[in-house]
N, C-alpha and C positions, 0 to 999 in steps of 0.2 A: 064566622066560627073558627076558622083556619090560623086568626092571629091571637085567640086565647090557648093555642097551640105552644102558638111564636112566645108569647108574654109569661112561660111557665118554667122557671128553673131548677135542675138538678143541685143538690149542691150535696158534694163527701167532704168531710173535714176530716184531715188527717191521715189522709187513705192511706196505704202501704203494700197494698197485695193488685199487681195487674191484672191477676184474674179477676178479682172484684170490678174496677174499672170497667174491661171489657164485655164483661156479663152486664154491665150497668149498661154499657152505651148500648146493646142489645136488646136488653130492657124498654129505652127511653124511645127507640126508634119504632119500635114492633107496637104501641103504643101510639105513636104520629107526635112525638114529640121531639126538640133537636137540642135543646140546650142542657151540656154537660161543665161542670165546673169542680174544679179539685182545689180545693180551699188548703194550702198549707200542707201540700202533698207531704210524706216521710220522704217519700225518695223520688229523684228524679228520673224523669223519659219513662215516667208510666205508661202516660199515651203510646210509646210508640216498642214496649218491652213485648218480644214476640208470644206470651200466653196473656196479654190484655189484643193484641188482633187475634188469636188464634179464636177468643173466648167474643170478643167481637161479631163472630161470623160476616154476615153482610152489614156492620154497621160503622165501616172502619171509618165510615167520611165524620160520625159522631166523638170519633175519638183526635181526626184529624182538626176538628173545631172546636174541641175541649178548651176551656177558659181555664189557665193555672193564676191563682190569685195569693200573695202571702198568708193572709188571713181572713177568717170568717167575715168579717167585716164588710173587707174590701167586697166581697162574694155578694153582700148583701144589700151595698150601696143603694144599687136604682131600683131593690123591692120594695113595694107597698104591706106587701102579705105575707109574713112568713111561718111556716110550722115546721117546729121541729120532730122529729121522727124518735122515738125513745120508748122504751119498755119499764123505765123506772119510775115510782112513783117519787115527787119532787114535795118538800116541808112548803117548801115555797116556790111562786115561778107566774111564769104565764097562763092564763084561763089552758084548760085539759080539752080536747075532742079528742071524736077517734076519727080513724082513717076517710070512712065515711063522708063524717058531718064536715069535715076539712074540706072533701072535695066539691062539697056543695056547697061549704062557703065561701071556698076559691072562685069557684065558675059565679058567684054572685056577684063577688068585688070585680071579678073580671070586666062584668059588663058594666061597670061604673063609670069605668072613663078607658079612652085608649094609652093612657099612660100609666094604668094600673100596672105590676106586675109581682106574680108570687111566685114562692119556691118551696120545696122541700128539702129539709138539711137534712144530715145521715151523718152520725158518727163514725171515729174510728174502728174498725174491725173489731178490736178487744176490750172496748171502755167505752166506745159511744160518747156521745156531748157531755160536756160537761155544766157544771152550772153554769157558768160565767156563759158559755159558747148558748147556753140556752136563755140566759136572759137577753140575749138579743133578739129573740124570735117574738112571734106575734101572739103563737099559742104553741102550747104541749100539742102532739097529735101520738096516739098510739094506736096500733095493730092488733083490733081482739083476736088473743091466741088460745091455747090452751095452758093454763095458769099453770097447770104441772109441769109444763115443757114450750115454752117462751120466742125460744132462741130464733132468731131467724138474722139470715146472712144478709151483710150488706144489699148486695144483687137483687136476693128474693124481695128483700122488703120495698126497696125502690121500685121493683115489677109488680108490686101489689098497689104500693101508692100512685103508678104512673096507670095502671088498669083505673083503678076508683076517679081518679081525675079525668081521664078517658069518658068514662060513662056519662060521667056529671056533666062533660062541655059539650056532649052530643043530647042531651036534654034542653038544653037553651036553646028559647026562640028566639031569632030577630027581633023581635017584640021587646024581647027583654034588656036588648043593649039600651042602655039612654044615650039620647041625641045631644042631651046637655051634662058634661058630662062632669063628676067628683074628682077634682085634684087633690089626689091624697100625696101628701108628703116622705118620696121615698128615703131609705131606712137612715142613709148619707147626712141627709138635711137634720133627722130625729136627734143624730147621735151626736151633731154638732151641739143642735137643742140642747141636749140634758148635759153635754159637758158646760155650756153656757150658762145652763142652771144651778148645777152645781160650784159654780165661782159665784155666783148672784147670793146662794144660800149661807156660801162662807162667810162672803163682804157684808153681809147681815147679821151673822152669829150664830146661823140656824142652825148650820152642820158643822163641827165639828171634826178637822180636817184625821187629828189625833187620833178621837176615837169617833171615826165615822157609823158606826154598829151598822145597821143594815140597811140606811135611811136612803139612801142614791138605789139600791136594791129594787127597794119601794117604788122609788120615785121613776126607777125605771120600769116597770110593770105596768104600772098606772100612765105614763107617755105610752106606750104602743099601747095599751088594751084600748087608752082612745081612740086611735086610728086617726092621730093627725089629720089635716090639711095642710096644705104649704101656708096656705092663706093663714090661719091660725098656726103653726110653726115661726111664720115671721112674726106674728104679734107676740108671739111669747117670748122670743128674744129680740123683741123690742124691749119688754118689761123687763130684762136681763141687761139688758143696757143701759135703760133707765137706773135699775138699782145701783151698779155699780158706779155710776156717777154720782151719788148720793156719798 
């Protein structure tokens, strides 16, 4: 049970305010969780700015392990699972859950293999994710609020998604880990994939480098909503290889 703890990442993109940070790492720990990540921080020595420990309280050892990464991306390299955290409705995007249904399909995947691992991203303080930062996630996930008054602060929301995941991973049984387990293809491997594809689709004529309209968009949705394998990841840019030698 203890390593679907270990296997579950915070991630803020864009952060800019230490109190946010250190209410977060507060958050994450009160919770039995330890992995904090600031994806493309605004400013730097958040971790270490005296109202992110003041706001910390006893969680300063979560801010002293804090992963700073350039960009979302990087953040999201070795996950299998990822949802993003958002209050806006999207034309287009990744399949929609709520808070809920996310944490019970985390604690699922978790027990898939021990090399699963998922996250919750968290936008910037005054703008949140944007598309582009949301097309890389696996699904929307949002927070049923009160539709008249929405708002909720970085900190709180991540305390409510690290509660709901909490719950979910204290309902699985042993029972339910498999012994044989799904290698799913984390997110590093995907995004090589669809950049591979997209050169395969050019050298064919499919897509249209000029006017690409929304088709790599597509094509990116449709890769995560599958939920890769490595296994099938390789074969697909086999077939990306193959064409481009054509």
């Amino acid at each position: 049970m203890h390593s679907l703890f270990e296997r579950t990442r915070f991630i803020m993109v864009g952060t800019s305010h230490p109190g946010n940070v250190g209410s977060a790492a507060r958050a994450i720990k009160t919770m039995g969780f330890a992995e904090l990540v600031l994806a493309a921080p605004q400013k730097e020595n958040l971790t270490t700015h005296p109202e992110a420990i003041a706001l910390a309280s006893g969680a300063v050892d979560i801010l002293e392990k804090a992963i700073i990464t350039e960009s979302l991306e990087q953040a999201l390299a070795p996950i299998t699972l990822s949802f993003a955290l958002t209050a806006r409705e999207r034309d287009m995007g990744p399949p929609v859950v709520d808070i809920r249904q996310a944490a019970h399909e985390a604690s699922h995947h978790l027990c898939l293999g021990h090399d699963t691992r998922t996250a919750i991203i968290l936008g910037p303080e005054r703008i949140g994710l944007d598309n582009n930062q949301i097309s890389l996630c696996h699904r929307i996930c949002h927070i049923p609020a009160n539709p008249a008054y929405s708002s909720l602060n970085v900190a709180q929301a991540l305390q409510l998604a690290a509660w709901e995941l909490r719950y979910a991973y204290q309902l699985i049984q042993p029972a339910q880990i498999q012994e044989t387990p799904t290698h799913y293809a984390p997110q590093e491997k995907v995004e090589a994939l669809i950049q591979h594809w997209e050169q395969a689709l050019i050298h064919i004529g499919f897509l249209n480098p000029a006017h690409p309209k929304k088709l790599m968009p597509r094509m990116r949705h449709w890769f995560n909503r599958s939920q890769l394998t490595q296994e099938e990841t390789d074969m697909m840019r086999g077939v990306c290889t193959q064409i481009l030698k054509k």
